[in-house]
C-alpha positions as CSV (number, residue, x, y, z in Angstrom):
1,X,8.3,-32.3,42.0
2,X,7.0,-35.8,43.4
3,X,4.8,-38.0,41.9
4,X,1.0,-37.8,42.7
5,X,-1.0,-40.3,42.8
6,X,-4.7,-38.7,41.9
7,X,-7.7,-40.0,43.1
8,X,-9.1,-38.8,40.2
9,X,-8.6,-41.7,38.4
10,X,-11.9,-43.4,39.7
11,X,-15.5,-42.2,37.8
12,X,-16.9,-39.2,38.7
13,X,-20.4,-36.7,37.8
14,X,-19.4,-34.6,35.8
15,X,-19.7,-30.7,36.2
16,X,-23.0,-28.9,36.2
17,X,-24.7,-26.8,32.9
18,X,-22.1,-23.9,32.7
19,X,-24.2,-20.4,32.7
20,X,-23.1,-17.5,30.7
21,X,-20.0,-14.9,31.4
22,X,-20.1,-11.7,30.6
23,X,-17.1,-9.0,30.4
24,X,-17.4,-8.2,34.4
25,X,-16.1,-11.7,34.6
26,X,-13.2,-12.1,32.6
27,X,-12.3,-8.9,34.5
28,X,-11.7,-11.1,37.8
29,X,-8.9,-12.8,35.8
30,X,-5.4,-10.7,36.6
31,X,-4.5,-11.3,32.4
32,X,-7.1,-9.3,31.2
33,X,-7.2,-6.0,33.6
34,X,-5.4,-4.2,30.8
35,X,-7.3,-5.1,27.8
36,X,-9.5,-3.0,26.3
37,X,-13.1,-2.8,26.3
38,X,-13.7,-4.0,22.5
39,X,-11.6,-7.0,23.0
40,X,-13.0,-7.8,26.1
41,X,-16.9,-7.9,25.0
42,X,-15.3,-9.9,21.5
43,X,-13.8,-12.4,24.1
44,X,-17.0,-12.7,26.5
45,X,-18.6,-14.0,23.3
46,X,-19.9,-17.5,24.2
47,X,-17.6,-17.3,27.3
48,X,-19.2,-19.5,30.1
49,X,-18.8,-20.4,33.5
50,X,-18.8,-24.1,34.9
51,X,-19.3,-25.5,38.4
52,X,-17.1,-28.3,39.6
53,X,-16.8,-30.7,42.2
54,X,-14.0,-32.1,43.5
55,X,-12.0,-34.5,40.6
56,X,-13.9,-33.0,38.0
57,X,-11.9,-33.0,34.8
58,X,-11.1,-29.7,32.9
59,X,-8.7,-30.9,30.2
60,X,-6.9,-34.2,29.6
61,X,-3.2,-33.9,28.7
62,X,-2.9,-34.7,24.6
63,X,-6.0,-33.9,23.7
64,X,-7.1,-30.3,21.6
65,X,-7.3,-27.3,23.8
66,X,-11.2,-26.2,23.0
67,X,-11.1,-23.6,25.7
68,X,-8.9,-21.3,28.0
69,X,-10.1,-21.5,31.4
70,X,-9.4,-20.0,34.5
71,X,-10.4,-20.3,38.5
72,X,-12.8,-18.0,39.5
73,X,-13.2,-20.2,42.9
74,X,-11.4,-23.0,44.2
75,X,-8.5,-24.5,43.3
76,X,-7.3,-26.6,40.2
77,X,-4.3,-28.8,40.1
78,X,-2.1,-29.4,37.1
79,X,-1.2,-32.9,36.2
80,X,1.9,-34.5,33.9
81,X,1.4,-38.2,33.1
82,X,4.3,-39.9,32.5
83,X,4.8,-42.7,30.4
84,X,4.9,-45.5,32.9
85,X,1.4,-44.3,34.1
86,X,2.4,-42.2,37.0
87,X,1.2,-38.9,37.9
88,X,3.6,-35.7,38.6
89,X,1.8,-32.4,40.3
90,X,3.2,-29.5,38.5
91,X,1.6,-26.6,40.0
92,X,-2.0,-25.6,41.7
93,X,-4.0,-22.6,40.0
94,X,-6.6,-20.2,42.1
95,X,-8.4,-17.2,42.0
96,X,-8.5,-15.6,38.8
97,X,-5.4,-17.6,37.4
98,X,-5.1,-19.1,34.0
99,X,-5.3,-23.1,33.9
100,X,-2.7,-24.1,31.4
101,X,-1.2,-22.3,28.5
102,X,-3.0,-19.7,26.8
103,X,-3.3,-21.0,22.8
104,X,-1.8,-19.1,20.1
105,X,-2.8,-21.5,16.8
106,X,-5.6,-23.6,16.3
107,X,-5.4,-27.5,16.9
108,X,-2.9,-26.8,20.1
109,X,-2.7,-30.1,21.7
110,X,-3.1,-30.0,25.8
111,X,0.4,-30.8,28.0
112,X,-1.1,-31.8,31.0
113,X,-4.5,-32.4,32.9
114,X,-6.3,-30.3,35.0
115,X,-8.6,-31.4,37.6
116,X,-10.8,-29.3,40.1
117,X,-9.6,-29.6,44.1
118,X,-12.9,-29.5,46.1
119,X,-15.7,-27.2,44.9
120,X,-14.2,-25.0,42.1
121,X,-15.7,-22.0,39.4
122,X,-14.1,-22.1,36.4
123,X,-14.5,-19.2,33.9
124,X,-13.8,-21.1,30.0
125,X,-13.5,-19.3,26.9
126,X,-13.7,-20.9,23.2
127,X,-9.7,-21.5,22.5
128,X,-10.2,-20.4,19.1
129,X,-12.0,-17.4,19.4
130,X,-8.8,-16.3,21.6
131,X,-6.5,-17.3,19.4
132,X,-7.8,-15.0,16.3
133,X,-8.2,-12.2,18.9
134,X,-4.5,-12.3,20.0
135,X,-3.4,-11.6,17.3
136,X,-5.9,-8.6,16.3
137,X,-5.3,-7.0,19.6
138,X,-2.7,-5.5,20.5
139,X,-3.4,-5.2,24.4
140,X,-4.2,-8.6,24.4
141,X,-1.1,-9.7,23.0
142,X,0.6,-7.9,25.6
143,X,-1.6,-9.0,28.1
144,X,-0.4,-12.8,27.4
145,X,3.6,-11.6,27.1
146,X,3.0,-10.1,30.3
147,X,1.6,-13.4,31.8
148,X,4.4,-15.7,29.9
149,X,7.0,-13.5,31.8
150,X,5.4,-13.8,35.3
151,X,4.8,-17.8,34.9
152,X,8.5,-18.3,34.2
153,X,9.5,-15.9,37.5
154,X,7.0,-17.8,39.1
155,X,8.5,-21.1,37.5
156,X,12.6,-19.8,38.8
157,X,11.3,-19.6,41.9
158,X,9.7,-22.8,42.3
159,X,12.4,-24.0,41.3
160,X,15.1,-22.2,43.2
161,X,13.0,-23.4,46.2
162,X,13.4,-26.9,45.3
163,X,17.2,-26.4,45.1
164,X,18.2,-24.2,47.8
165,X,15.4,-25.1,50.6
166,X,15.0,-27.9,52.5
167,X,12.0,-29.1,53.8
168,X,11.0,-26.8,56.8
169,X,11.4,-24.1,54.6
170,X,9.4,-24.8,51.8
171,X,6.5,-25.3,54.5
172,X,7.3,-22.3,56.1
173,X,7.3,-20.3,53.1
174,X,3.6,-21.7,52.2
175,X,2.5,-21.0,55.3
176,X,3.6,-17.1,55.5
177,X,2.0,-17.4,52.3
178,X,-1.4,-18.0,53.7
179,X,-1.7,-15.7,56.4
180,X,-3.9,-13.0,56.2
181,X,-1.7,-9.7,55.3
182,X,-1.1,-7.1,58.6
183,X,-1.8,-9.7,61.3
184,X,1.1,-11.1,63.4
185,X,-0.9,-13.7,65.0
186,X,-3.4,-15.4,63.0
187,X,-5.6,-18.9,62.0
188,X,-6.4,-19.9,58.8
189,X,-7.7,-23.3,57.1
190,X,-5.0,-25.0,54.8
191,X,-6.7,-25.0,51.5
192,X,-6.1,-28.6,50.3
193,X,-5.3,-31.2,52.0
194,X,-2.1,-32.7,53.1
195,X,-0.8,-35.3,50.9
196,X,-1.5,-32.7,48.0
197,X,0.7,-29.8,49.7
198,X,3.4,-32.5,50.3
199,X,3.0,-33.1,46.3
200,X,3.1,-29.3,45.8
201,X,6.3,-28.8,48.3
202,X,8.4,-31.9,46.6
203,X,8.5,-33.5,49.9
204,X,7.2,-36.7,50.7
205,X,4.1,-36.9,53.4
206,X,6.4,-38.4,56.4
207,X,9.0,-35.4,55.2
208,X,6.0,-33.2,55.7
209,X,4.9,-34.4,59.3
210,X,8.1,-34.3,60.2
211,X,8.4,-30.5,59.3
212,X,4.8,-29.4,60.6
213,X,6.6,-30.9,63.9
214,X,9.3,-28.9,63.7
215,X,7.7,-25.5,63.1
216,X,5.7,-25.8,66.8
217,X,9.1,-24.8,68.0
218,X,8.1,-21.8,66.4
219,X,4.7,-20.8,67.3
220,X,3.1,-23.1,64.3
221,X,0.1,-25.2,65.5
222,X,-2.1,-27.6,63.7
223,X,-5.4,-29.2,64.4
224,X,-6.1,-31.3,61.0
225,X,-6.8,-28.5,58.8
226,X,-6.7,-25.6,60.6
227,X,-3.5,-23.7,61.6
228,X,-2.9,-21.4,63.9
229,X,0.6,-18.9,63.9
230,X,1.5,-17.3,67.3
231,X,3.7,-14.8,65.1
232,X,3.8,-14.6,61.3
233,X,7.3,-12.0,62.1
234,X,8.7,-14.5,64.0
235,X,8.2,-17.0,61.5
236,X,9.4,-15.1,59.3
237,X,12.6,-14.7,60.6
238,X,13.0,-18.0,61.4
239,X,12.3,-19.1,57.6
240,X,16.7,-18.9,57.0
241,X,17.2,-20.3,60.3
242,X,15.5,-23.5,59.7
243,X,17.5,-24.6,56.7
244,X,21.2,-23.8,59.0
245,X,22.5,-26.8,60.2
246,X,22.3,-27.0,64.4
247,X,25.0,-26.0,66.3
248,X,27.4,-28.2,68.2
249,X,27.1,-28.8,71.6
250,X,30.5,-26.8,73.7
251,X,31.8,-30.7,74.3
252,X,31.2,-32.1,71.0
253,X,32.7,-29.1,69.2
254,X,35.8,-29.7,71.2
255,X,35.8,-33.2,70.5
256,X,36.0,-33.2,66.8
257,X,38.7,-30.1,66.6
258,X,40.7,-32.1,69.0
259,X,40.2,-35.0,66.0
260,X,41.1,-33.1,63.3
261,X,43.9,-31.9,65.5
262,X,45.0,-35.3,65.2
């Protein structure tokens, strides 16, 4: 994972009054579909949900967690400050994920920042309030060791695709990732911009130029933002293909086995 420079480090408005959340909303987030009613309406309790911009701070890493929050809208990127002052992108949240860790004690202090990426909804609930309820309820419990075990599948994969991809494929994976399901050929709008998917692939931006290049050969074309795939199944098949190395020329390859010959 590279480091990340934020632009969030300059001042910024902050978010607008946050308006109430009711059971119906916490809904929309994937961890509590299988909770039960009571716990739900207990939860929605003083729940809220804020409007952000883009930069607008959730959560700064080492201080108390207050609330869990997740995206209704928008995206929110995850943030690791080192100790020599530099940033590390750790992940990006979206629609109807949790941002962060979901608190089990009171006093939990926060590992990392979160910051809103463009126009964002978050949905925040009072940290403590969730807390005494996890351990009351037994759905909601399971809920949470149900989320813990897709984060770390999600986290193995990451990082198998740091390890065993190379650059082409990481971007070609993301992109397959954003076309719209049973359509071949397709446009869409990257959602962020690029020097933060370049952060979220572990490549550097030249590294990522390089590799939108490379994926015209396959039907990939990009005007600023918007990208247009001539076939998501070719790409598709292509995705193992890119990471081969290319094959030798008839004369080279006879070159070098008459060298090793030697």
């Amino acid at each position: 994972m590279r480091s990340y420079d934020s632009a969030s480090q300059k001042r910024r408005a902050g978010p607008c009054a946050p308006q109430p959340a009711g059971p119906g909303e916490l809904r929309r987030a994937p961890l509590f579909a299988g909770v039960d009613e009571a716990t739900l309406s207990r939860l929605s309790a003083d729940a809220r949900i804020e409007s952000l911009q883009d930069g607008d701070s959730l959560f700064h890493q080492g201080a108390v967690v207050t609330d869990l929050a997740f995206v209704l809208s928008g995206y929110v990127k995850l943030l690791r400050l080192s100790s020599s002052g530099r940033q590390t992108l750790i992940g990006i949240r979206s629609n109807g994920e949790m941002i962060g860790e979901a608190p089990t004690d009171a006093n939990e202090i926060h590992t990392l920042s979160a910051e809103a990426v463009g126009a964002t909804r978050a949905l925040k609930l009072p940290a403590a309030r969730f807390a005494r309820l996890l351990k009351e309820s037994p759905s909601l419990c399971a809920a949470v060791m149900q989320d813990s075990k897709e984060s770390i599948a999600r986290l193995v994969g990451e990082v198998e695709s740091l390890k065993s991809q190379n650059a082409d494929q990481r971007l070609a994976h993301f992109l397959l990732g954003l076309c719209p399901p049973g359509e071949d050929r397709c446009r869409f709008r990257l959602p962020y911009d690029k020097r933060l998917i370049a952060a979220r692939l572990g490549v550097k931006q030249e590294t990522l130029s390089r590799a939108f290049a490379k994926l015209r050969a396959h039907g990939v074309r990009t005007e600023t933002r918007n990208v247009h795939v001539e076939s998501v199944l070719h790409l598709a098949d292509q995705c193992d293909r890119l990471g081969r190395p290319p094959r030798l020329s008839l004369g080279r390859r006879k070159i070098e086995t008459q060298c090793d010959a030697a």
